[in-house]
C-alpha positions in Angstrom: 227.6 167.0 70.5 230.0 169.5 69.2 233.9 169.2 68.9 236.1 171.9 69.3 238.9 172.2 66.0 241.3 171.2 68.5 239.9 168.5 69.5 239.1 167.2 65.9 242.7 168.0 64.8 243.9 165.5 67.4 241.6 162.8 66.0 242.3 163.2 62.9 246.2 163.2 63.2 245.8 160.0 65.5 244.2 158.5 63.1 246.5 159.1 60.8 249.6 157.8 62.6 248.0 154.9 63.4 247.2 153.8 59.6 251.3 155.3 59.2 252.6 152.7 61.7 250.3 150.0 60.6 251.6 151.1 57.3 254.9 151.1 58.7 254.7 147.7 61.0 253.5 145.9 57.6 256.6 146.9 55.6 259.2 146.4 58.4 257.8 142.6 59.0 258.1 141.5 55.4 261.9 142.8 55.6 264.3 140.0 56.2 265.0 138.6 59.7 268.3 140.3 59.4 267.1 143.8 58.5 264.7 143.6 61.2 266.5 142.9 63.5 269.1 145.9 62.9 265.9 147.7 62.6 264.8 146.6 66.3 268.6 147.8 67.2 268.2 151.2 66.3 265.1 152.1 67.3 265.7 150.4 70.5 269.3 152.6 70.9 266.9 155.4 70.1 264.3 155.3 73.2 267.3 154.0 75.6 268.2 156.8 78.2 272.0 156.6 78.0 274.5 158.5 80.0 276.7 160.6 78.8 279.4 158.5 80.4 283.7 158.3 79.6 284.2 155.0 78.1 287.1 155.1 80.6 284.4 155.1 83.2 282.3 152.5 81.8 285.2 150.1 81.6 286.3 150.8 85.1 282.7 150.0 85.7 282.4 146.9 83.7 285.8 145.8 85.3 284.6 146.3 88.9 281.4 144.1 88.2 283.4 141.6 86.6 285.2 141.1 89.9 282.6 141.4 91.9 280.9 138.1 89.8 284.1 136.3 90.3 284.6 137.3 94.0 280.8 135.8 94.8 281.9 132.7 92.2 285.2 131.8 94.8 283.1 132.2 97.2 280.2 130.0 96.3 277.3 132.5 95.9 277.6 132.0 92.0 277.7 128.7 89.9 279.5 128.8 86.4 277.4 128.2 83.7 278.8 126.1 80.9 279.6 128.2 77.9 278.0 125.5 75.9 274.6 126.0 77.5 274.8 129.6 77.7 275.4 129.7 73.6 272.5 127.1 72.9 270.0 129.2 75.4 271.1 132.3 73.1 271.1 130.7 69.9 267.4 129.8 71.2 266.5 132.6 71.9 267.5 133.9 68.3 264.4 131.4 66.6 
């Protein structure tokens, strides 16, 4: 069977990036947790679609949700989580 250059090209440069990230992956994981995890931050903020929004907006935004929570709260569609639980389930899910 014969490849065109192209195709060969391709190959070799997947090839490549996949012993760079392996490469990559090894380093980053032998980095402390707290490294990482800035790490996972970044690159995470870096693949996010964000819009390009005022922050007056946004907080007008955030404001209007936070209403709307406490709106279905009074008017028993929501329960209250105690803060208690809500910090363990988060300090769980740090481990």
């Amino acid at each position: 069977m014969v490849y065109s250059s192209t195709v060969l090209l391709k190959l070799n440069w997947e090839i490549a990036m996949t012993a760079s990230i392996q490469h990559i992956e090894t380093q980053v994981l032998s980095l402390p947790r707290e490294a990482r995890t800035r790490l996972a931050i970044h690159l995470l903020e870096s693949i996010e679609e964000r819009p390009n929004m005022d922050p007056q907006q946004v907080e007008l935004a955030w404001l209007a949700e936070a209403n709307r929570r406490f709106r279905a709260y009074q008017a028993g569609e929501e329960q209250a989580i105690p803060s208690d639980e809500v910090f363990a389930d988060l300090r769980a899910d740090d481990r």
